[in-house]
Structure formats: C-alpha cells, structure tokens
KOLGU-4560 file (N, C-alpha, C; in nm, 3 decimals, padded with zeros to 5 digits):
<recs>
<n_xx: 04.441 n_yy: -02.106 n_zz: 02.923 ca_xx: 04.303 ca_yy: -02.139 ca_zz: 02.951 c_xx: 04.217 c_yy: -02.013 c_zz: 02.963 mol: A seq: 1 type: UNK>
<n_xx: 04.276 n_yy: -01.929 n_zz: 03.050 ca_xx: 04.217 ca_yy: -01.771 ca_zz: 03.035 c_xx: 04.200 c_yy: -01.707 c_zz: 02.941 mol: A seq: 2 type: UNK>
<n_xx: 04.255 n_yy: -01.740 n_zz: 02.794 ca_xx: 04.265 ca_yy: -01.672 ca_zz: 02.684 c_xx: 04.126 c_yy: -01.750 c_zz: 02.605 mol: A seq: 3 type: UNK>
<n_xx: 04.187 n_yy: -01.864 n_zz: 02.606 ca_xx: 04.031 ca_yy: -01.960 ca_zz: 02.549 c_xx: 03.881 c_yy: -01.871 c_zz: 02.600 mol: A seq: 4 type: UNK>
<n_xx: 03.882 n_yy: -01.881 n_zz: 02.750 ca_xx: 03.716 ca_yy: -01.853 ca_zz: 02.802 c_xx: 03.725 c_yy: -01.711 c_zz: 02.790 mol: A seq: 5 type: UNK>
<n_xx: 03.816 n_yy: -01.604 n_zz: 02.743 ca_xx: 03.789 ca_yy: -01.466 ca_zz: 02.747 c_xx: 03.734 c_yy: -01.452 c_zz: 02.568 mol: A seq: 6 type: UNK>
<n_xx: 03.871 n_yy: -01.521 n_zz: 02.484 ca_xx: 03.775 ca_yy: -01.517 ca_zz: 02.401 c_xx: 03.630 c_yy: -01.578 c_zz: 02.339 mol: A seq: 7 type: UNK>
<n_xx: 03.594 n_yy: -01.671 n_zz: 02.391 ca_xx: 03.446 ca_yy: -01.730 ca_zz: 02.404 c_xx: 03.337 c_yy: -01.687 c_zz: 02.449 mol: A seq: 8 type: UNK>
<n_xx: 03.389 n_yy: -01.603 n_zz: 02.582 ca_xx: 03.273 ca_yy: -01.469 ca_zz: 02.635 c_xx: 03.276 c_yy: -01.378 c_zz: 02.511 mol: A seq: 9 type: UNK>
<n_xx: 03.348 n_yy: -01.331 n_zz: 02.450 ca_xx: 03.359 ca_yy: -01.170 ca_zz: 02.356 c_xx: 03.275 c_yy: -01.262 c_zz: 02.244 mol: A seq: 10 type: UNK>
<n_xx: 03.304 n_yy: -01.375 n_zz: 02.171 ca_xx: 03.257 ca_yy: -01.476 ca_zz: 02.117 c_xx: 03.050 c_yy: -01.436 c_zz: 02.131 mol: A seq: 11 type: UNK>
<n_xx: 03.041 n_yy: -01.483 n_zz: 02.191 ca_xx: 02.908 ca_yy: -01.491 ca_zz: 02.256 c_xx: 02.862 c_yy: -01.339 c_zz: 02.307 mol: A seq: 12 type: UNK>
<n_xx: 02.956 n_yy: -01.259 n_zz: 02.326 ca_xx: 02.865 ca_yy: -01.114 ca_zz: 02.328 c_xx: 02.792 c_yy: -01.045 c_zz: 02.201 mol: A seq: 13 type: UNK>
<n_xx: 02.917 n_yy: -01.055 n_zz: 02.121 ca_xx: 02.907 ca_yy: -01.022 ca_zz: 01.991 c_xx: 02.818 c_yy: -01.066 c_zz: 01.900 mol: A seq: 14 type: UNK>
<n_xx: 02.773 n_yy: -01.199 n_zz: 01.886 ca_xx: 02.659 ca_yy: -01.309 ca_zz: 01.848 c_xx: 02.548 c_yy: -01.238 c_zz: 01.904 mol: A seq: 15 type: UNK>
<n_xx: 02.534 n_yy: -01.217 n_zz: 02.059 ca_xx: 02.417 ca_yy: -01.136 ca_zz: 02.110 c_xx: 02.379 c_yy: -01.011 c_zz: 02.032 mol: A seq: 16 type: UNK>
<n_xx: 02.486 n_yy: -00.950 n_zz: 02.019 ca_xx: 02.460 ca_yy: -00.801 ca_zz: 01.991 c_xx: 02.410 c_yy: -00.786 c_zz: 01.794 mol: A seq: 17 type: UNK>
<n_xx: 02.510 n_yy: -00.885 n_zz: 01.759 ca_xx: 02.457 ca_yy: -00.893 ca_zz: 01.620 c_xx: 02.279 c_yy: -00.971 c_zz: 01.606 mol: A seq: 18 type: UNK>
<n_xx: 02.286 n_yy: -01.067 n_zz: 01.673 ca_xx: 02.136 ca_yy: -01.071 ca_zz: 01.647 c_xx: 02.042 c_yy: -00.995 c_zz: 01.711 mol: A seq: 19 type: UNK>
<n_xx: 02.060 n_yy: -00.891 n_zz: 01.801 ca_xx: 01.949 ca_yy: -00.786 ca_zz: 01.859 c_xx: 01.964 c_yy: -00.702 c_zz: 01.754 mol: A seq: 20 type: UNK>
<n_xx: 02.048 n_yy: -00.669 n_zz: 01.699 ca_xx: 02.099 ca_yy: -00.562 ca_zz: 01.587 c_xx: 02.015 c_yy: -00.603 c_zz: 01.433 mol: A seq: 21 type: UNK>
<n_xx: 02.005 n_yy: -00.711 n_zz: 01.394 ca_xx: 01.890 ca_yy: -00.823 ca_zz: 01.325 c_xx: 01.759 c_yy: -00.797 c_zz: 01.342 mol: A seq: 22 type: UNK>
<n_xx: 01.706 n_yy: -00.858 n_zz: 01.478 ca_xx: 01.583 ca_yy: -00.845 ca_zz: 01.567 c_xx: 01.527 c_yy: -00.681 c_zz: 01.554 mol: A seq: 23 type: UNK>
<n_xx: 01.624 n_yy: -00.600 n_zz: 01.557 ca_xx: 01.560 ca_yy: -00.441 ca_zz: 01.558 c_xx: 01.575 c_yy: -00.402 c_zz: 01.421 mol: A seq: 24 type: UNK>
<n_xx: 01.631 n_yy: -00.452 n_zz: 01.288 ca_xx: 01.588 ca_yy: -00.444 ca_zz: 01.155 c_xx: 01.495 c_yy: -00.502 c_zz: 01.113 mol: A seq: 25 type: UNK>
<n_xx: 01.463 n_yy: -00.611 n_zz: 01.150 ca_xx: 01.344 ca_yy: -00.704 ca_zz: 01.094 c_xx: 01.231 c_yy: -00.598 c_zz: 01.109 mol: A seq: 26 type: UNK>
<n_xx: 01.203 n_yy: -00.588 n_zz: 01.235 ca_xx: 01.097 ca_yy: -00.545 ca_zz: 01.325 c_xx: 01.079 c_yy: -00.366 c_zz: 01.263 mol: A seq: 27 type: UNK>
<n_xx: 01.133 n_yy: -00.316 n_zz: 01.260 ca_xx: 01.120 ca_yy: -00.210 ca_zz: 01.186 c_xx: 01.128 c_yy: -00.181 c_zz: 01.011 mol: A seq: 28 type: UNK>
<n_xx: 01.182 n_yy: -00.293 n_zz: 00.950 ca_xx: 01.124 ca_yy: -00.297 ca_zz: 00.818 c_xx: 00.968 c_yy: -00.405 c_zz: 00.799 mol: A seq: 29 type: UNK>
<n_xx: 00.919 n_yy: -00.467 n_zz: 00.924 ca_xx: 00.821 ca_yy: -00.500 ca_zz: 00.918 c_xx: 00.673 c_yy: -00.429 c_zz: 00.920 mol: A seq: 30 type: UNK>
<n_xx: 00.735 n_yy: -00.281 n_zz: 01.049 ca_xx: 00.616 ca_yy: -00.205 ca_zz: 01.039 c_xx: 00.613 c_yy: -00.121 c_zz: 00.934 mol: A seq: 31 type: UNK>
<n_xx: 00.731 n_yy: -00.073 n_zz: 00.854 ca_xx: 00.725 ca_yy: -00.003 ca_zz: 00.727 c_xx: 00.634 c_yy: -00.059 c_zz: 00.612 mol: A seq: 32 type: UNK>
<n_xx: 00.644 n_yy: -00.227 n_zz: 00.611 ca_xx: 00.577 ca_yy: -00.319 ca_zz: 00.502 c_xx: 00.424 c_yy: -00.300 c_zz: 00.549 mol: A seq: 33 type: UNK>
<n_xx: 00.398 n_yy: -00.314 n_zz: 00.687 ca_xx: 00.221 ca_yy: -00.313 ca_zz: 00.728 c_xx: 00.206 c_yy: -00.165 c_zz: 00.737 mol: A seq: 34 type: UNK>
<n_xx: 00.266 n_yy: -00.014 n_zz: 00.703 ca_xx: 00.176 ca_yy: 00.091 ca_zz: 00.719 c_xx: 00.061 c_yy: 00.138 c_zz: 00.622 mol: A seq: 35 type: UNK>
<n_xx: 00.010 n_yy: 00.196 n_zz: 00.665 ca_xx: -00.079 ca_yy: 00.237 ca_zz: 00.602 c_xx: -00.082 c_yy: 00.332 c_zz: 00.447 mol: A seq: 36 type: UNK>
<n_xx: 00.043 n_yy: 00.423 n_zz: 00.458 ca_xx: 00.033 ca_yy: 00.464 ca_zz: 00.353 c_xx: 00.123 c_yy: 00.352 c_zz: 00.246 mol: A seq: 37 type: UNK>
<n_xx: 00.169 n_yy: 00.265 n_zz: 00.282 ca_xx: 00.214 ca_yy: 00.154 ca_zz: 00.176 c_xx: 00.086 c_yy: 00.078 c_zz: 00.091 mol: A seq: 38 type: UNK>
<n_xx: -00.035 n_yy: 00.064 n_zz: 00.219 ca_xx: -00.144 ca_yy: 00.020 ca_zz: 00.184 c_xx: -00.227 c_yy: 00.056 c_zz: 00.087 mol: A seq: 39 type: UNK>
<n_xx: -00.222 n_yy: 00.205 n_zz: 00.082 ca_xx: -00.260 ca_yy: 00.305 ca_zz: 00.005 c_xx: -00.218 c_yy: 00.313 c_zz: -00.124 mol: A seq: 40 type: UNK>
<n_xx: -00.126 n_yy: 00.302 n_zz: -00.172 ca_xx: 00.026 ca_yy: 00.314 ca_zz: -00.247 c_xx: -00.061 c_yy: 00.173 c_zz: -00.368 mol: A seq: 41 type: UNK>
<n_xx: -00.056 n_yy: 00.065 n_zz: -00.252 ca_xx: -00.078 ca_yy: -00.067 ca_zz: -00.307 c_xx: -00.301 c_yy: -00.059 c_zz: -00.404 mol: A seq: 42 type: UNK>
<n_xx: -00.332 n_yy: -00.010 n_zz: -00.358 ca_xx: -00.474 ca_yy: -00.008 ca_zz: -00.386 c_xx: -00.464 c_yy: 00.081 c_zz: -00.507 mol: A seq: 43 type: UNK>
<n_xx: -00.368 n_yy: 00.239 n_zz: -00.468 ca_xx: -00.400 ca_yy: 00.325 ca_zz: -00.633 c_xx: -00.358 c_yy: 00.226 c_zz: -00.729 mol: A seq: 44 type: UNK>
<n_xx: -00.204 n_yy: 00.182 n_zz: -00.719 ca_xx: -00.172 ca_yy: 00.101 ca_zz: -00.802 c_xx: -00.270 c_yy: 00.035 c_zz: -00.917 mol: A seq: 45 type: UNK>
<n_xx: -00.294 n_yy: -00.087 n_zz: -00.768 ca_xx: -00.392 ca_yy: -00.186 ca_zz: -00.862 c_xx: -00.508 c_yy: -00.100 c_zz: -00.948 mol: A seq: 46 type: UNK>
<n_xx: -00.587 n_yy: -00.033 n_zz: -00.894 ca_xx: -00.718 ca_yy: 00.050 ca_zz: -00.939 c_xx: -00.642 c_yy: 00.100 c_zz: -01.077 mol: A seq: 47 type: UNK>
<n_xx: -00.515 n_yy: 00.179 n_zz: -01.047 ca_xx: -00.468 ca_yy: 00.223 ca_zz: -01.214 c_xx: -00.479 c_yy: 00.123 c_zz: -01.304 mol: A seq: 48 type: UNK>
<n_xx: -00.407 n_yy: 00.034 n_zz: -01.268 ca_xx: -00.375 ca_yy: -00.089 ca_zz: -01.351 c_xx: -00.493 c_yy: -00.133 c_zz: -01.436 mol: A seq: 49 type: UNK>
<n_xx: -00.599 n_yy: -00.123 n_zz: -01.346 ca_xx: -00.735 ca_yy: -00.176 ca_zz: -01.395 c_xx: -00.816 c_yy: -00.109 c_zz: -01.521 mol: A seq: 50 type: UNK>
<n_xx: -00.796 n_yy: 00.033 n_zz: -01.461 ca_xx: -00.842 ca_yy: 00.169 ca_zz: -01.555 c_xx: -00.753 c_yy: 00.129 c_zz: -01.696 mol: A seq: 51 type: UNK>
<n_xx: -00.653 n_yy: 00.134 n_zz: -01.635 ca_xx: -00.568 ca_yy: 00.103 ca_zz: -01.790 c_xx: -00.609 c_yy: 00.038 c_zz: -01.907 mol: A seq: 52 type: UNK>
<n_xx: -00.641 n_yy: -00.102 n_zz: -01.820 ca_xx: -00.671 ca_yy: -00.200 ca_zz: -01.955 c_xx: -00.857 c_yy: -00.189 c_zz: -01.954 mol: A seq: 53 type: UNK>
<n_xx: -00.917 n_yy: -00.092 n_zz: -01.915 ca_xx: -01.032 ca_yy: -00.162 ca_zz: -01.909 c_xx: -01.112 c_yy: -00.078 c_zz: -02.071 mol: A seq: 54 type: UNK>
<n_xx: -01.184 n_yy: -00.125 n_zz: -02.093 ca_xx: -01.283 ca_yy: -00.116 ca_zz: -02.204 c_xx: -01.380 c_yy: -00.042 c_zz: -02.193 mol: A seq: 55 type: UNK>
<n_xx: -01.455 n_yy: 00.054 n_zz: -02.281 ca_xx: -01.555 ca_yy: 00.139 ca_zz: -02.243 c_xx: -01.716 c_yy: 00.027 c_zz: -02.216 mol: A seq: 56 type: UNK>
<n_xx: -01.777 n_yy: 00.102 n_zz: -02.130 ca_xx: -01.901 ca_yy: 00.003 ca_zz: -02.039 c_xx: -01.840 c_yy: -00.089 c_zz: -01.921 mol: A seq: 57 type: UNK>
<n_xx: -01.699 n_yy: -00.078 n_zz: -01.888 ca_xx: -01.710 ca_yy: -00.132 ca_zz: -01.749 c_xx: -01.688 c_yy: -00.070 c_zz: -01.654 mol: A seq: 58 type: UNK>
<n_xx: -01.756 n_yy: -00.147 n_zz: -01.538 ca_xx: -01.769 ca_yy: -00.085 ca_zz: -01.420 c_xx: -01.677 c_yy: -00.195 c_zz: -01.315 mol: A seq: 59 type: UNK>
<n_xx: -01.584 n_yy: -00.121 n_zz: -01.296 ca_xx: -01.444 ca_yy: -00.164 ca_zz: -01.181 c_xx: -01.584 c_yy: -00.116 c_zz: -01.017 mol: A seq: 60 type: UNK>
<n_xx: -01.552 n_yy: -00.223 n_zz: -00.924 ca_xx: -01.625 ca_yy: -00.217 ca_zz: -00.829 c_xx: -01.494 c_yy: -00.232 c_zz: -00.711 mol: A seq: 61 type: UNK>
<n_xx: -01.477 n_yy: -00.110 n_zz: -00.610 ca_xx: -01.376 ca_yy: -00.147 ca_zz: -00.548 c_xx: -01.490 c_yy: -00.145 c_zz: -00.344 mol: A seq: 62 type: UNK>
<n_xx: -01.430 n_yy: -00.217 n_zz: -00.330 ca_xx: -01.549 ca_yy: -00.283 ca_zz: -00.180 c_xx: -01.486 c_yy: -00.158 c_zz: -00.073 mol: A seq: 63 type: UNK>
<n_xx: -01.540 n_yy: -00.114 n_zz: -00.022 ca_xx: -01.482 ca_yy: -00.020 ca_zz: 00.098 c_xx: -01.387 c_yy: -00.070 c_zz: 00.196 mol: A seq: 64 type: UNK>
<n_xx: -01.446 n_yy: -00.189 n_zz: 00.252 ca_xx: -01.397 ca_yy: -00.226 ca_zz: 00.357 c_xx: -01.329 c_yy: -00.354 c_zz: 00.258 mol: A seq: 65 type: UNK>
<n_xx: -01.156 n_yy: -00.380 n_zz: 00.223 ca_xx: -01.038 ca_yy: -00.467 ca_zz: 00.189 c_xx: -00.984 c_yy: -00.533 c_zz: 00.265 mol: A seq: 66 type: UNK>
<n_xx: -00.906 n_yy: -00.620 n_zz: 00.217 ca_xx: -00.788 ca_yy: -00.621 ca_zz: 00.280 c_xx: -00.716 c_yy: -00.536 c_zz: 00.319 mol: A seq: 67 type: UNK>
<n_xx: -00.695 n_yy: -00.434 n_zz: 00.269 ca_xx: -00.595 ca_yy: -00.310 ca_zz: 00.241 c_xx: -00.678 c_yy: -00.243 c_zz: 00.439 mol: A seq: 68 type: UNK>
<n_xx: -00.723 n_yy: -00.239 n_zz: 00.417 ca_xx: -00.780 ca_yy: -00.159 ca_zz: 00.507 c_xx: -00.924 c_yy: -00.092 c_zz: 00.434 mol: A seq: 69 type: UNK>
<n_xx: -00.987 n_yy: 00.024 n_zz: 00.527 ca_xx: -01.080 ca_yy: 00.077 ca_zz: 00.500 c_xx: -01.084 c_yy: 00.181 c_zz: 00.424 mol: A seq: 70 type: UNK>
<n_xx: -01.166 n_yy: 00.191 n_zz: 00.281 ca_xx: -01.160 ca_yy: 00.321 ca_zz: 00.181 c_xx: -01.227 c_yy: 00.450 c_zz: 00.241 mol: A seq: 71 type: UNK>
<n_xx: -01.168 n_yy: 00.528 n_zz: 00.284 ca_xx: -01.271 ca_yy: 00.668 ca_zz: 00.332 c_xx: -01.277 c_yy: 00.732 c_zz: 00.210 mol: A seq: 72 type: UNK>
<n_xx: -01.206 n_yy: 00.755 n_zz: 00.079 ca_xx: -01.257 ca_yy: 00.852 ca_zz: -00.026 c_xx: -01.180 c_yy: 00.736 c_zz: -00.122 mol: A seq: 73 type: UNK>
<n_xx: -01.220 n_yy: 00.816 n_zz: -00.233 ca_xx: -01.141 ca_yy: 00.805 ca_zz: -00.380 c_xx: -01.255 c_yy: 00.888 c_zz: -00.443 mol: A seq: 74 type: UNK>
<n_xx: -01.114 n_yy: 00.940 n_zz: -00.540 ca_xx: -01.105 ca_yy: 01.073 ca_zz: -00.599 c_xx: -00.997 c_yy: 01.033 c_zz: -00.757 mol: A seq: 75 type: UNK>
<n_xx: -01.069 n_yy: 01.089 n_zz: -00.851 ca_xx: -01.006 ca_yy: 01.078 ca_zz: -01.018 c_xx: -01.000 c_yy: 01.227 c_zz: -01.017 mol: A seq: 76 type: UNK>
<n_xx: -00.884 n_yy: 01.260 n_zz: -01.064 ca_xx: -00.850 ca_yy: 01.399 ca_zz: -01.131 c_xx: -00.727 c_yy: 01.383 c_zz: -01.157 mol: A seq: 77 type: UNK>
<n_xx: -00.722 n_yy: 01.493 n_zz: -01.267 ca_xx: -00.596 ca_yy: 01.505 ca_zz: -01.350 c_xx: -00.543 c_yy: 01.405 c_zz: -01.339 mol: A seq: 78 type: UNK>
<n_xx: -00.600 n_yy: 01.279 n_zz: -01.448 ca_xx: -00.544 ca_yy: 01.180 ca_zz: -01.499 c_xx: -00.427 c_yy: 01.061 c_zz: -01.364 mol: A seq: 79 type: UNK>
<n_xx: -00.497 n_yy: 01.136 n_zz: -01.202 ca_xx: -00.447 ca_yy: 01.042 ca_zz: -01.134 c_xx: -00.566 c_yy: 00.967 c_zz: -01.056 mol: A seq: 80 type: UNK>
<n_xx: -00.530 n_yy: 00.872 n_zz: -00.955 ca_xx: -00.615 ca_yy: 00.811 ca_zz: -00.897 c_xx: -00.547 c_yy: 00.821 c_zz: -00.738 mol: A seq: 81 type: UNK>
<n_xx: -00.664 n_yy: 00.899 n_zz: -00.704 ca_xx: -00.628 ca_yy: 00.921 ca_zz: -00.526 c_xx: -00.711 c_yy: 00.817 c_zz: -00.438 mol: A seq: 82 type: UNK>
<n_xx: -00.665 n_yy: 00.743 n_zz: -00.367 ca_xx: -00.745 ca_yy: 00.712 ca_zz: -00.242 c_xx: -00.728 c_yy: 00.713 c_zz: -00.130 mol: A seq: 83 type: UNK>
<n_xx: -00.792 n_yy: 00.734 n_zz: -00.026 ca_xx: -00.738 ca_yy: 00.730 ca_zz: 00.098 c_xx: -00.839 c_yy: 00.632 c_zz: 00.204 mol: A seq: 84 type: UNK>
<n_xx: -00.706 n_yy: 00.562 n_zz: 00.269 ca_xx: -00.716 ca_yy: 00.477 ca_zz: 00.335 c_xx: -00.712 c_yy: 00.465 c_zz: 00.494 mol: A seq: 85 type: UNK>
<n_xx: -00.774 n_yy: 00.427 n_zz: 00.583 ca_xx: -00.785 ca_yy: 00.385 ca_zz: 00.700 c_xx: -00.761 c_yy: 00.548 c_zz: 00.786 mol: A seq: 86 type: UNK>
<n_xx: -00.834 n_yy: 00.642 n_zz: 00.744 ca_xx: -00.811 ca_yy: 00.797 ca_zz: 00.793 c_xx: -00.712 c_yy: 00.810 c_zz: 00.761 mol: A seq: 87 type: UNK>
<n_xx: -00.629 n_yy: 00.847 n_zz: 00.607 ca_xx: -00.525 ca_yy: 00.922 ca_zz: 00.600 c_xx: -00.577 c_yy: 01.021 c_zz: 00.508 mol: A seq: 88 type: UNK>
<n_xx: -00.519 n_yy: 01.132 n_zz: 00.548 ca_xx: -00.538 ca_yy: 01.258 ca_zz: 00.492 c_xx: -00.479 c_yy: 01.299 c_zz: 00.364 mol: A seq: 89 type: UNK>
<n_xx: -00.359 n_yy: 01.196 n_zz: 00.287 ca_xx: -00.308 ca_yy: 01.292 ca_zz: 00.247 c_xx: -00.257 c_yy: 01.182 c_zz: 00.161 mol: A seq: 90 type: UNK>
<n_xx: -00.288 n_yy: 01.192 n_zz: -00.009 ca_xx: -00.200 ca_yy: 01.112 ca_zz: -00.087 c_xx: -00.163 c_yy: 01.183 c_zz: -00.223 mol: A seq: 91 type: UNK>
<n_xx: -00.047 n_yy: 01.127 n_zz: -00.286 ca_xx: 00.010 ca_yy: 01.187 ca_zz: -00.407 c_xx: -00.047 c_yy: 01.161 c_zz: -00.528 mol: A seq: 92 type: UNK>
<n_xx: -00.134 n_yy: 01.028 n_zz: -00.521 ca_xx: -00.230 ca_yy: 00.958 ca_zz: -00.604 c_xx: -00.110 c_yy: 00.869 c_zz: -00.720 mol: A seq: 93 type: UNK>
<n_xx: -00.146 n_yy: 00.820 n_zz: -00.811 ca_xx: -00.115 ca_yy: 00.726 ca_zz: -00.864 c_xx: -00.141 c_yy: 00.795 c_zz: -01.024 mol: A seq: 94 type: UNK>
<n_xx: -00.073 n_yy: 00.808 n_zz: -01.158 ca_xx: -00.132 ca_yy: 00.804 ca_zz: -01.249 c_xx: -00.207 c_yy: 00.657 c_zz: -01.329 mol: A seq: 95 type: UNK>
<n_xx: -00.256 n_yy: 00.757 n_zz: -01.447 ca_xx: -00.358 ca_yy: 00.664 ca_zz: -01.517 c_xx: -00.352 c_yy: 00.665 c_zz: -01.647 mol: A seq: 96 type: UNK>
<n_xx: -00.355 n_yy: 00.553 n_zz: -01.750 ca_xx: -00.354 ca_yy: 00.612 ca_zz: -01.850 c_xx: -00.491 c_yy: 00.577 c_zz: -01.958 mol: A seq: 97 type: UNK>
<n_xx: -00.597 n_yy: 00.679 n_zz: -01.998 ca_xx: -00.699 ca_yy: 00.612 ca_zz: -02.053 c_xx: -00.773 c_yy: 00.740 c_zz: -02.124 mol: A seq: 98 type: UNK>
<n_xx: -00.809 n_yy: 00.679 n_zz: -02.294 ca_xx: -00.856 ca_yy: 00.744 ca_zz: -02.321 c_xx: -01.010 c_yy: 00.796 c_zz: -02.337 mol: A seq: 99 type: UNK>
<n_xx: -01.061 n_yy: 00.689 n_zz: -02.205 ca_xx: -01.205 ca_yy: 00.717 ca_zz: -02.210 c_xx: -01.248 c_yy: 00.807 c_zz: -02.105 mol: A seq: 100 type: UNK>
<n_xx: -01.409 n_yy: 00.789 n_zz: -02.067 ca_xx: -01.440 ca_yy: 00.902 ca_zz: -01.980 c_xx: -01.470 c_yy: 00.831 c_zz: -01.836 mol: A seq: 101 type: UNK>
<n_xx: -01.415 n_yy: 00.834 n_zz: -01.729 ca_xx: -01.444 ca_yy: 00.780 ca_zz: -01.605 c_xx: -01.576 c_yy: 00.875 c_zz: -01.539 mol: A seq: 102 type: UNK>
<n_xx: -01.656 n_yy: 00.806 n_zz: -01.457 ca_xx: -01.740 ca_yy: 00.823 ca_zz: -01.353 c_xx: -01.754 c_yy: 00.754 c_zz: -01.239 mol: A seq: 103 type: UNK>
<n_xx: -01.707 n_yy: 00.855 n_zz: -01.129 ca_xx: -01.703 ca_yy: 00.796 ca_zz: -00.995 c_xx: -01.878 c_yy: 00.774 c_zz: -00.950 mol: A seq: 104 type: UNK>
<n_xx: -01.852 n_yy: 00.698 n_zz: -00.882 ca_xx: -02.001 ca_yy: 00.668 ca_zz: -00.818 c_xx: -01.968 c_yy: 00.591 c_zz: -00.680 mol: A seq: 105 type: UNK>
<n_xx: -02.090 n_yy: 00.606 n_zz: -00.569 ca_xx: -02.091 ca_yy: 00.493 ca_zz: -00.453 c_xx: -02.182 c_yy: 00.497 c_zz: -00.396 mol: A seq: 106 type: UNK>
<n_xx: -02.179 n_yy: 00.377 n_zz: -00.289 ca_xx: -02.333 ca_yy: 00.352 ca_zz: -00.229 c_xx: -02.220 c_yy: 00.270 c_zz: -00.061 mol: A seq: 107 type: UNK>
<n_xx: -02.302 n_yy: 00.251 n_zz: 00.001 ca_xx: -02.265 ca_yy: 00.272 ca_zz: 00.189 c_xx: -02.154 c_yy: 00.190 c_zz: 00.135 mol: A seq: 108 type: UNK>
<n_xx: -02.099 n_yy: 00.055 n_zz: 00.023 ca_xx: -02.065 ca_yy: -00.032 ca_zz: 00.105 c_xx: -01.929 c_yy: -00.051 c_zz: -00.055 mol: A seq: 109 type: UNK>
<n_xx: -01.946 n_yy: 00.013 n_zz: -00.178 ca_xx: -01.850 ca_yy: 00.039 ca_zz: -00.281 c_xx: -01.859 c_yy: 00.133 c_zz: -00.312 mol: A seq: 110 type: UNK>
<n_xx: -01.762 n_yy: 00.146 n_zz: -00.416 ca_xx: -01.692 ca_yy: 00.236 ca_zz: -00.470 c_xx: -01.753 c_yy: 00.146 c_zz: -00.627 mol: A seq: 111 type: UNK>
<n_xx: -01.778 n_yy: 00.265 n_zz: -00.731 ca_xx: -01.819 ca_yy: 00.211 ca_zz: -00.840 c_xx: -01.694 c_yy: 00.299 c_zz: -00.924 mol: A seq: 112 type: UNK>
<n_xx: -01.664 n_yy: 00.256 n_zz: -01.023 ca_xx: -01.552 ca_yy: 00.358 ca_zz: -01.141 c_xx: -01.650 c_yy: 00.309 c_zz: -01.290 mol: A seq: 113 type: UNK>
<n_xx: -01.714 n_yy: 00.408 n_zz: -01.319 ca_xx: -01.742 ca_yy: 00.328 ca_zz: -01.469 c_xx: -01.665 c_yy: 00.402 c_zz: -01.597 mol: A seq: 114 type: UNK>
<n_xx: -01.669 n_yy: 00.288 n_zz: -01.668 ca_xx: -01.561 ca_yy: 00.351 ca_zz: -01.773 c_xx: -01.625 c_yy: 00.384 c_zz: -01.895 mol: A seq: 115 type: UNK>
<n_xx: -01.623 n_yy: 00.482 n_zz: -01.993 ca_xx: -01.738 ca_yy: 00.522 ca_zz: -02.090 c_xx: -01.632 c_yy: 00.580 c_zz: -02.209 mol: A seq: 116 type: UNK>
<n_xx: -01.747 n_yy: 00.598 n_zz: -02.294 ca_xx: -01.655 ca_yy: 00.629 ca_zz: -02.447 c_xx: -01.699 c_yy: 00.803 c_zz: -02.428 mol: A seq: 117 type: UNK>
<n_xx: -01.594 n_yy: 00.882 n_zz: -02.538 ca_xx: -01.606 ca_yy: 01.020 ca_zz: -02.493 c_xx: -01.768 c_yy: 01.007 c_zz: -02.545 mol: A seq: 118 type: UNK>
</recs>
C-alpha cells in the first residue's frame, strides 16, 4: 500500500514540475512573439514586399501610429528599408528589390513612399 501512495505522490510531483516547466516556455516564447523588434522585422517586411511589386506613380501610404506599434522614422538606402518602431534605435533594415526611383515623404500622421520611373 506504501508503494502504491509513494508512487502516486512522485506521480503528481512530476506532472507539477512538467507543467510549470510548459507554463515558463509558453510565457517566454510569448514575449519573444509580442517584442518589439519582431514588430519591426514584421512592418520592413511587408513595406518591401509592397515596393517590390509596385508600379511607377504609386504612392504606398504607411500610417504612423499601426498595429505594429508606433513609426518614429523610416529610412530607404542602399536598396534596404529601415524602420524604427516604438523608440528603437537600431535596425538591420530589410532589402528591396526595384528598379524605379523611391521618394520618402511625411506629414504629422504618415509616412508617404512614392514610387517613380528613373
């Protein structure tokens, strides 16, 4: 009978410990998914994507304030696309591939990208 309830306690410790062990992976690949520079990551992306296919005379309008969080800059050079998001200082940017001529532009509340022939 002592053998039964000893192993049923170890039973039930172990269950504990594996799901706190769970509970503290979730929870830390959760704040990795909501940081900020993922956020960042996610916006050059799309913006490349856009540049890519877009056609000379359009104007890509990106809103400051996203989902993503808040745009404090964006920046085109050397064929990448930088932005930075919610005060971060510091990104690797995203490439681009296009053979037209971009112009950044903005006003309090977007971000304008227009796209032009050389």
């Amino acid at each position: 009978m002592r053998k039964k309830a000893g192993l049923l306690q170890q039973v039930v410790i172990h269950l504990i410990l594996i799901g706190l062990i769970f509970a503290l992976f979730f929870m830390a690949a959760e704040s990795r998914v909501n940081s900020r520079a993922i956020k960042q990551q996610i916006i050059e992306k799309q913006t490349a994507l856009l540049i890519d296919s877009a056609v000379p005379d359009t104007t890509l309008v990106l809103k400051k304030i996203n989902q993503y969080g808040t745009i404090d800059n964006l920046e085109i050079k050397e064929g990448r696309i930088f932005v930075y998001v919610n005060k971060l200082t510091d990104s690797r940017g995203y490439p681009y591939f296009s053979r037209y001529i971009m112009r950044l532009e903005s006003d309090k509340d977007n971000f304008y990208i227009k796209i032009m022939e050389k």
